[in-house]
ZABAMI-47393 format. One record per residue: x, y, z of N, C-alpha, C in turn; residue number from 1. Coordinates in steps of 0.001 Angstrom, whole numbers, plus 500000, padded with zeros to 6 digits. Layout:
> X; Y; Z; X; Y; Z; X; Y; Z; NUM;
...
! end
This chain:
> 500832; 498847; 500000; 500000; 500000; 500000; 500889; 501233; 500000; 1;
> 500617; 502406; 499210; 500887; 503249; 499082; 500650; 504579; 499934; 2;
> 501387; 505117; 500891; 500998; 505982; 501500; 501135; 507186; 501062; 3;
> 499851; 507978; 501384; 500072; 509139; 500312; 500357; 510282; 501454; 4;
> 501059; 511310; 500894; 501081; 512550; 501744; 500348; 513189; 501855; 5;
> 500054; 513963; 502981; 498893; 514755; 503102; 499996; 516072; 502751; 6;
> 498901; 516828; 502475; 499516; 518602; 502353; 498735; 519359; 503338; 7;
> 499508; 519722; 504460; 499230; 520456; 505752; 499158; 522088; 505372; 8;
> 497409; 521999; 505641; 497661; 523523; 505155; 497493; 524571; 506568; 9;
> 498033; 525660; 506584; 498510; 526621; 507194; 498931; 527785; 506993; 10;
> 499350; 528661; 508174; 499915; 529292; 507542; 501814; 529915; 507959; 11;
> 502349; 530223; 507069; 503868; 529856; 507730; 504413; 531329; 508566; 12;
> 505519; 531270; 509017; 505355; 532254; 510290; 505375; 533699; 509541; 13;
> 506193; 533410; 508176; 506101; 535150; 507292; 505089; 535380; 507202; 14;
> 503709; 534853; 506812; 502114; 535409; 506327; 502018; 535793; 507617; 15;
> 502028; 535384; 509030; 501898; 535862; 509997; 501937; 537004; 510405; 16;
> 503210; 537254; 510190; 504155; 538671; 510707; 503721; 539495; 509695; 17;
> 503588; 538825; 508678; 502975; 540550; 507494; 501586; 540943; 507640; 18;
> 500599; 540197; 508126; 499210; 539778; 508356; 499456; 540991; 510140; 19;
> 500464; 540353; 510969; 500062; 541475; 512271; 500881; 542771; 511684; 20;
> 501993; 543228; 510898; 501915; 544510; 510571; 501272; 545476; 509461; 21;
> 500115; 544535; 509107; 499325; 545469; 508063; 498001; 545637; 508975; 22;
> 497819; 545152; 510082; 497011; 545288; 511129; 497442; 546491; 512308; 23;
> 498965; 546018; 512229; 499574; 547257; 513002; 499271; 548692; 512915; 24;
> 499292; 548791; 511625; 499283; 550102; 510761; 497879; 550822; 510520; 25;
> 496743; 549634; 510089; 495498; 550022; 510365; 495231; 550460; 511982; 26;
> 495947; 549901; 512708; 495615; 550381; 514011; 496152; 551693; 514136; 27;
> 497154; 552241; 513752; 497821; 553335; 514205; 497305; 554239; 513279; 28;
> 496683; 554290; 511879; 495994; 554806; 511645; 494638; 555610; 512252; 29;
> 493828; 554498; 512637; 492516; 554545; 513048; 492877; 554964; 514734; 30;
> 493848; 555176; 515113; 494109; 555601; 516863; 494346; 557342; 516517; 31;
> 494736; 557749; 515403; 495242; 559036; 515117; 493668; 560114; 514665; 32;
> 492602; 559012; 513405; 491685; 559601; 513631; 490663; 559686; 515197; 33;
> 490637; 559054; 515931; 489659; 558929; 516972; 490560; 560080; 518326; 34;
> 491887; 560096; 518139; 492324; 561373; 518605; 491687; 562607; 518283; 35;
> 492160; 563040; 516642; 491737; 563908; 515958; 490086; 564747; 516282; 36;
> 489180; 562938; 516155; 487846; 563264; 516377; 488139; 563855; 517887; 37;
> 488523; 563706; 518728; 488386; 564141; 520186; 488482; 565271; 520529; 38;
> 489884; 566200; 519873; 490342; 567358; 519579; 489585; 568070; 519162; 39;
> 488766; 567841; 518032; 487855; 568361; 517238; 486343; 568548; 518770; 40;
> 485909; 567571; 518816; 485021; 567614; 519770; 485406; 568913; 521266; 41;
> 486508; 568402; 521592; 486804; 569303; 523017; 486917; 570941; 522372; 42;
> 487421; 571387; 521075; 487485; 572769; 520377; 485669; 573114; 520981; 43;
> 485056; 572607; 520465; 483610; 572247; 520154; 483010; 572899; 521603; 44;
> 483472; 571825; 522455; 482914; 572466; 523536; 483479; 574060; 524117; 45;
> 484023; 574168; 523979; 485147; 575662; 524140; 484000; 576189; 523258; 46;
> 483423; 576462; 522207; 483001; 577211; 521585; 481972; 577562; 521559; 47;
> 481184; 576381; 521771; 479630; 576605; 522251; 479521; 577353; 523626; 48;
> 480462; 576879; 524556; 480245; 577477; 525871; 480754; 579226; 525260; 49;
> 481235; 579525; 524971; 482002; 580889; 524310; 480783; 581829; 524084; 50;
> 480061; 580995; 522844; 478887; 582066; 522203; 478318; 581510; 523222; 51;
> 477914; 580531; 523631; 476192; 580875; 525049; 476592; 581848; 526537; 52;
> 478310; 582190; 526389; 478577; 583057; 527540; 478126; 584797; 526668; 53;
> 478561; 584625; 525624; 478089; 585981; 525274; 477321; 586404; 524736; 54;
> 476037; 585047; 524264; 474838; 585162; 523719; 473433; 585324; 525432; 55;
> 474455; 584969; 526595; 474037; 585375; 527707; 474150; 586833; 528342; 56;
> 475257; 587661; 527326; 475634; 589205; 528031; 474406; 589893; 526847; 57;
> 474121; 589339; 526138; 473343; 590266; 525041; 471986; 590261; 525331; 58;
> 471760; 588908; 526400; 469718; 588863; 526501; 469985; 589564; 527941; 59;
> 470928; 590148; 528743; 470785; 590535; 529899; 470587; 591951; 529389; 60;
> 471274; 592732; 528257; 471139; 593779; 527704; 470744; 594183; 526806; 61;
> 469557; 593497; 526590; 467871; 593461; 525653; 467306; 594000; 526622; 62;
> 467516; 593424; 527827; 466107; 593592; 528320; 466702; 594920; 529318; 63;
> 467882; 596106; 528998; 467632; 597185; 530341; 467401; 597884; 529273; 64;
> 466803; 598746; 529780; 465769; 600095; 529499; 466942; 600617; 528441; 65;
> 466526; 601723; 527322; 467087; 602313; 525986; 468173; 602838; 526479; 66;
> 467574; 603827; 527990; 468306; 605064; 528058; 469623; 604503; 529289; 67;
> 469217; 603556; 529609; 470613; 603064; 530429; 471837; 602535; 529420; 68;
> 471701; 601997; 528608; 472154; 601136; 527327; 472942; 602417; 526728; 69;
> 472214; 603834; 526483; 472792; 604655; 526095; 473550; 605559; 526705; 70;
> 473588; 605572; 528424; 474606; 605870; 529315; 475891; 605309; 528995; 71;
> 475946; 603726; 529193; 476929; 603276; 529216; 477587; 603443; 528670; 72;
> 477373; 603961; 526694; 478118; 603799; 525773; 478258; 605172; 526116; 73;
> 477773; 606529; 526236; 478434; 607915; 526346; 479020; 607953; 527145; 74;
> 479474; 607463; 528797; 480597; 607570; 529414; 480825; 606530; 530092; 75;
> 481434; 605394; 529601; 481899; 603925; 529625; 482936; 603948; 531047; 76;
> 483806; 604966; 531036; 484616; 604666; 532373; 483578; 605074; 533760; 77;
> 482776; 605710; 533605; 482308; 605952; 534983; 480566; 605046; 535015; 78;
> 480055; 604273; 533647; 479271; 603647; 533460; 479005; 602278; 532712; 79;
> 479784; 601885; 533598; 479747; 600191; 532632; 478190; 599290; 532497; 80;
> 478166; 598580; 531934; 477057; 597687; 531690; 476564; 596841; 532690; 81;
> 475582; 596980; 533377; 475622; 596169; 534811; 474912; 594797; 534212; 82;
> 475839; 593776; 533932; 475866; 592586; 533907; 475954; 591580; 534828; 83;
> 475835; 590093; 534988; 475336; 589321; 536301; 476736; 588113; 535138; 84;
> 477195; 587309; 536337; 478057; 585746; 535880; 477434; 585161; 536618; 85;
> 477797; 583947; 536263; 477913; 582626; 537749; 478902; 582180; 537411; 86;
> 479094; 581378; 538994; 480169; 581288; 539296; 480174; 579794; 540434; 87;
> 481060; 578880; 540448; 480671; 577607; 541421; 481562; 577646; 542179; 88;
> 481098; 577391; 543477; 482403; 576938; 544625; 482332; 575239; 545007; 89;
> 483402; 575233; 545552; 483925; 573360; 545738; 482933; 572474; 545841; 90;
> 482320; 572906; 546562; 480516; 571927; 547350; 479967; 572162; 545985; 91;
> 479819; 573174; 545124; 479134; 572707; 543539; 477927; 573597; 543414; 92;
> 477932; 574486; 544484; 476685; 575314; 544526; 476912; 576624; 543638; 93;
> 476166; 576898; 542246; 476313; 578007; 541687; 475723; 579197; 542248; 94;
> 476520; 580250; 541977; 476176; 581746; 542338; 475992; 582553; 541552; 95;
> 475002; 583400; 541144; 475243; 584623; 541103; 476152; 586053; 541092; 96;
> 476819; 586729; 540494; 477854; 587626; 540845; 478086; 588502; 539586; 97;
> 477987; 590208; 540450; 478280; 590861; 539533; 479238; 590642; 538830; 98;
> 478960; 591327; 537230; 480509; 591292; 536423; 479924; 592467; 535396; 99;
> 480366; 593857; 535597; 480165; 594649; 535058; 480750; 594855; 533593; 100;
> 480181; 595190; 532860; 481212; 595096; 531517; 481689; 596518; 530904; 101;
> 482703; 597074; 530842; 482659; 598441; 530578; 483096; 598167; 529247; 102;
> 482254; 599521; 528411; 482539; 599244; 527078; 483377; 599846; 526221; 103;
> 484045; 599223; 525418; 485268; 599617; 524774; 486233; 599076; 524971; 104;
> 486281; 598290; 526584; 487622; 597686; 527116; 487347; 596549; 527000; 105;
> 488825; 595477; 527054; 488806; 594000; 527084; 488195; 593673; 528659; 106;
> 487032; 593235; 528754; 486694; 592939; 530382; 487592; 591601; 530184; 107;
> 487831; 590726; 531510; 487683; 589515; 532170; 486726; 589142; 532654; 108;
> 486064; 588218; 531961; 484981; 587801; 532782; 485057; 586240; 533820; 109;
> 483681; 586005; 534324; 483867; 584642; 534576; 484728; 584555; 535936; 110;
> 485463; 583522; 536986; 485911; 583623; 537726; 487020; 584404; 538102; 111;
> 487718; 585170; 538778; 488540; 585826; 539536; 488915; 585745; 540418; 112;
> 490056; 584823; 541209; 490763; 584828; 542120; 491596; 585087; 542801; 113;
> 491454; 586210; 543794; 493166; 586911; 544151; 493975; 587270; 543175; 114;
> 493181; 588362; 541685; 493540; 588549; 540994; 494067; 587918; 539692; 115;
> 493725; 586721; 539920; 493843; 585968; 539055; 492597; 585373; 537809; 116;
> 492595; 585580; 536204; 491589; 585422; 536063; 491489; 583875; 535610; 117;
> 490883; 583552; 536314; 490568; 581909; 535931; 489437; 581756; 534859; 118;
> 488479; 582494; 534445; 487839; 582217; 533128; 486197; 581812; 533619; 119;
> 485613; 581341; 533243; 484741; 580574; 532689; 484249; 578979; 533261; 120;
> 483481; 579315; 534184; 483366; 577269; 534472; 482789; 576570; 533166; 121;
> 483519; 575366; 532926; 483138; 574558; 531734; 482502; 573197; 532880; 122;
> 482825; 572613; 533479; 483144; 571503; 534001; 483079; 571260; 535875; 123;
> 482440; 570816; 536467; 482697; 570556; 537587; 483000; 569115; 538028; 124;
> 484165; 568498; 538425; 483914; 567093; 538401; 484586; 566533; 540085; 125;
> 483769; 565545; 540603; 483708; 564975; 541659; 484616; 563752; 542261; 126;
> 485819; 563533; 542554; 486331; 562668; 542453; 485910; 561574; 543231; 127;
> 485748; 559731; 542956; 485046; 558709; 544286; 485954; 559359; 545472; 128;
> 484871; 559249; 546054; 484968; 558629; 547526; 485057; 560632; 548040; 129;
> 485577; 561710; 547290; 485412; 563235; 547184; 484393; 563452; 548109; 130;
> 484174; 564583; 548565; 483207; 565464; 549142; 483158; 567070; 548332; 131;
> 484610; 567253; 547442; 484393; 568082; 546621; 485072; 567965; 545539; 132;
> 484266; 569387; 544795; 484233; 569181; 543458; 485275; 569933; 542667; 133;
> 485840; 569776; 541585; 487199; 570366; 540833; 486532; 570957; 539614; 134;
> 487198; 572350; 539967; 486451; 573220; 538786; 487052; 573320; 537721; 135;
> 486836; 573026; 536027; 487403; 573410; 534882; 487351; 574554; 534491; 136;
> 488027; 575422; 534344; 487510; 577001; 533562; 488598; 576983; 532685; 137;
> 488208; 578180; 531551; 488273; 578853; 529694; 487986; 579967; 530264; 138;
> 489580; 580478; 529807; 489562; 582029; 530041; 488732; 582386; 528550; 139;
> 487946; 583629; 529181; 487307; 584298; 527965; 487142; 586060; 528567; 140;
> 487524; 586617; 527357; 487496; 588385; 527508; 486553; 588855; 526665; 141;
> 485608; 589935; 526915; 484821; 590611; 526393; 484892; 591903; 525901; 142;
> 484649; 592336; 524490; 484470; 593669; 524453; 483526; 594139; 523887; 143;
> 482688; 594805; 524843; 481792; 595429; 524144; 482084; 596958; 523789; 144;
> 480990; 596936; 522447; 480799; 598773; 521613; 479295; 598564; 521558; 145;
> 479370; 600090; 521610; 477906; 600508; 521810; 478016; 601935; 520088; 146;
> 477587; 601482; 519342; 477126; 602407; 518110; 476040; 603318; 518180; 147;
> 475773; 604701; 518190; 475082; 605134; 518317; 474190; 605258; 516588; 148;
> 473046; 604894; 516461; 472577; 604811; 514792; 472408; 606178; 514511; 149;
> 471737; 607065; 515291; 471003; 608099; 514633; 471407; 608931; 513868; 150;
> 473114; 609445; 514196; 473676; 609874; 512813; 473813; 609611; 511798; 151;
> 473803; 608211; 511443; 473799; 607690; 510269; 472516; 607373; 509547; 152;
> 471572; 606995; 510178; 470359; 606736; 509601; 468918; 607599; 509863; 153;
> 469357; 607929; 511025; 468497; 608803; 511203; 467075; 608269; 512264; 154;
> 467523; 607215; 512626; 466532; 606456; 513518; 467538; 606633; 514726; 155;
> 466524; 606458; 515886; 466834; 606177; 517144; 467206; 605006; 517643; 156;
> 468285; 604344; 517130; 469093; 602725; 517880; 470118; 602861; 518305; 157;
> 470487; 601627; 518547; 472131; 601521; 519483; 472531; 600303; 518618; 158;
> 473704; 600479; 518033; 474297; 598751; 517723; 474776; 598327; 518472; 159;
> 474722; 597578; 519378; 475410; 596521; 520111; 476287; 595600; 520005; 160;
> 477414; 595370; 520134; 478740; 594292; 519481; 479529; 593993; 520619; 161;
> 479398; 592534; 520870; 480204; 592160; 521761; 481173; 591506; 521569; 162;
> 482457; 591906; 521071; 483682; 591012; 520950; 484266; 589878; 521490; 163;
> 484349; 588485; 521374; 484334; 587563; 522758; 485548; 586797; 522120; 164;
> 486499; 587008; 522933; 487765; 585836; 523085; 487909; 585202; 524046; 165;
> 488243; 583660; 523594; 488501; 582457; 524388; 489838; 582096; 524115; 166;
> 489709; 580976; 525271; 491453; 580055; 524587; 490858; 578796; 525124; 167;
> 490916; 577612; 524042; 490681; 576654; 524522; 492389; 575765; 524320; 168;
> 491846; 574389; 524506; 493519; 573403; 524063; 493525; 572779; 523614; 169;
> 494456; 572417; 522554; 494030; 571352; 521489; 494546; 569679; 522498; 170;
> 494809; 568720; 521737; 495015; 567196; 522177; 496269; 567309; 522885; 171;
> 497503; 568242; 522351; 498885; 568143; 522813; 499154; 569297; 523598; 172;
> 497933; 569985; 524368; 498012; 570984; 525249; 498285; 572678; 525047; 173;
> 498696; 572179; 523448; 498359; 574114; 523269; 497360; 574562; 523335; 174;
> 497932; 576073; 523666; 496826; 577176; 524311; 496313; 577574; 522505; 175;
> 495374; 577423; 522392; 494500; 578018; 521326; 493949; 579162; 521030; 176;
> 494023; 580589; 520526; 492569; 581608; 521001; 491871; 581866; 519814; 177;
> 490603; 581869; 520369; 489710; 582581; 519182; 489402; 583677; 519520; 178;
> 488357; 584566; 518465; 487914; 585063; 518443; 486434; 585339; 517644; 179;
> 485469; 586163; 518268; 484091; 585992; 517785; 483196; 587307; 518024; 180;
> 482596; 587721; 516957; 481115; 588753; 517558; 480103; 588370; 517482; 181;
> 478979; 589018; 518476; 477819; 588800; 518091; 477546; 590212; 518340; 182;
> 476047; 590337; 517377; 475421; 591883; 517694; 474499; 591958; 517352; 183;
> 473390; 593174; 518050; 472319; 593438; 517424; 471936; 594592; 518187; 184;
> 470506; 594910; 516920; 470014; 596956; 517223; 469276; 596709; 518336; 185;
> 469098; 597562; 519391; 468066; 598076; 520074; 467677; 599523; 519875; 186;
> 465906; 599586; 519750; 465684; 600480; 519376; 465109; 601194; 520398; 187;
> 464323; 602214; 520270; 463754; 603264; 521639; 462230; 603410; 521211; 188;
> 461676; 601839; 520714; 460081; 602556; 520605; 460162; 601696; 521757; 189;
> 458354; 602473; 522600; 457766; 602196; 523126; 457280; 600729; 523343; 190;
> 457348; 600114; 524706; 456077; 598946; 524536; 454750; 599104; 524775; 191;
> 454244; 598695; 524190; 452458; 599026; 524557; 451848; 597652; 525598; 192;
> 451086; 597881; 526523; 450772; 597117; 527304; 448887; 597316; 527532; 193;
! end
């Protein structure tokens, strides 16, 4: 009887090794986008919090009266914009607190400590087993202008423009800054009630 050979199939240790570094590579690929995506995301949050901090200084100054709005902007050093922040301490309880904005100048807004401006709470986080909480803040500066319309058009408004810079950080810890406006007219008619 004739014994026949079998042919052992497999695979030999080179298909191996080329098989885990073309896997390698897809991995180090796909680890660089899901960074990227992260970076992208954390910008993200920096930015939204940015415009809702200064899409928050503009509905506080909708709603004061024409002729205060138009103080501020005719003598800005002795009449700033009486604006409101919050602000959190360790236990996590938010506050309330003036933050006046005078216009024309770069304010600091957001927290202030022994002269120091710490920014903006983004984040409060609790560590186990903690009783308190660790605050994240984004420095952000404000400038507001106050336009007076009526020379130019001949109506009674104010343009409003609030200049807002942040700094957020990218993945490898640089300091980032933007910059951004928002604005809009207030006018001096009447409400009817």
């Amino acid at each position: 009887m004739i014994k026949q050979k079998r042919k052992i199939s497999g695979m030999t240790l080179i298909e191996v090794m080329v098989g885990f570094s073309v896997m390698t590579v897809m991995g180090m690929a796909l680890t660089g986008v899901f960074i990227q995506g992260r970076s992208v995301s954390v910008g993200n949050i920096y930015e939204t919090t940015a415009l809702t901090v200064a899409q928050g200084y503009l509905e506080q100054i909708k709603t004061m009266d024409y002729s205060v709005v138009q103080a501020c902007g005719a003598n800005p050093s002795t009449n700033p914009i009486p604006t409101k922040g919050v602000d959190a301490d360790s236990s996590g309880s938010v506050n309330v607190v003036d933050e006046p904005l005078t216009v024309g100048s770069r304010n600091s807004v957001g927290k202030i400590d022994n002269g120091t401006h710490l920014g903006i709470l983004i984040d409060l986080s609790k560590a186990e087993g903690s009783s308190t909480y660790t605050p994240r803040y984004m420095k952000m500066w404000v400038t507001p202008t106050i336009t007076d319309l009526q020379p130019s058009t001949g109506l009674q408004g104010l343009e409003i423009a609030l200049t807002f810079e942040w700094e957020s950080r990218r993945a490898n810890m640089a300091v980032v800054s933007r910059t951004e406006t928002v604005r809009f007219v207030k006018s001096n008619i009447p409400s009817y009630q």
